[in-house]
N, C-alpha and C positions, 0 to 999 in steps of 0.2 A: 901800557898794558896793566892791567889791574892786579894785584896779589890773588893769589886764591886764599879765600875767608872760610867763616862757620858756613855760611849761608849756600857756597857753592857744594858744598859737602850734601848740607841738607839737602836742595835743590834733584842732586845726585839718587839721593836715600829715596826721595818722595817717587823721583820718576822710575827706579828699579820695584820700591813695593808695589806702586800700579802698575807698572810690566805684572810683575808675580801674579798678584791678584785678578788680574784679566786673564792671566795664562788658566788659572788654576779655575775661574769661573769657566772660560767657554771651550778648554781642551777636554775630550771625551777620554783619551791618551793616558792611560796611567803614566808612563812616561815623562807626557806635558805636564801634567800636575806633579809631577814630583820635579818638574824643572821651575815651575810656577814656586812652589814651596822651597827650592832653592835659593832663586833670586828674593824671597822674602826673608832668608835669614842673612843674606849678603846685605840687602841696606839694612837690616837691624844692626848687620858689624860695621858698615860707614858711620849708621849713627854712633855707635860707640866708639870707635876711634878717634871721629872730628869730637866729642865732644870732650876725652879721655884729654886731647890735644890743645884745645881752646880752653879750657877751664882751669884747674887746679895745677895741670902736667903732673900728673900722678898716672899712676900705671895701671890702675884701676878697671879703665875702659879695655885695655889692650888685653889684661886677664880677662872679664867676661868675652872679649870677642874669641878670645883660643876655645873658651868652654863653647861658645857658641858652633865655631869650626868642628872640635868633638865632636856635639851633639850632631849637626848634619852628617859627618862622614859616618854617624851611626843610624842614622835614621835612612840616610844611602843604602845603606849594606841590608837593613832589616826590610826596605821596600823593597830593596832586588829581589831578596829572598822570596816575601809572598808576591812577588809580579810576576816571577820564575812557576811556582805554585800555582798561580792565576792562569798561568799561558797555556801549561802543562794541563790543566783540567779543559779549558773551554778553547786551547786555542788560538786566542785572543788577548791584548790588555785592553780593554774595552770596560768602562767601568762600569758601563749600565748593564754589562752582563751578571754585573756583581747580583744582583736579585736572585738569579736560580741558585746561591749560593745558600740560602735559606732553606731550613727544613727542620 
């Protein structure tokens, strides 16, 4: 059985931000895209942890990954918020309704 490496990490990172990125490309879902933009801040924190781990072993990686964790449990809170707002006007989180929001 092999160790787990840099590489299996990476491998991890690449296959989550193409999940993300497809999620976030063909879901209509406000929902999906904010699950899409989840899984895209999750391998941004594998990458920074395997590489926080493999490199110097300094603590560096594992500090940006917390501000990263922050950042999403905030950008969580402030989507619910206008998705709550979005649902409440049209009924929907449907993003392409987002047009009649123009005036």
């Amino acid at each position: 059985m092999t160790p787990v490496g840099l590489q299996h990490y990476l491998v991890l990172a690449a296959v989550l931000f193409s999940a993300g990125l497809c999620t976030m490309v063909v879901k209509r879902n406000a929902i999906g895209i904010l699950i899409g933009a989840e899984l895209l801040l999750n391998a941004a924190n594998i990458n920074l942890l395997a590489f926080s781990k493999y490199s110097a072993g300094t603590l560096d990686g594992a500090i940006l990954a917390l501000f990263v964790i922050v950042l999403a449990a905030a950008e969580v809170a402030i989507a619910l918020a206008i998705f709550l707002n979005f649902y409440s006007r049209f009924a929907s989180v449907d993003v392409d309704r987002g047009d009649q929001m123009r005036g």
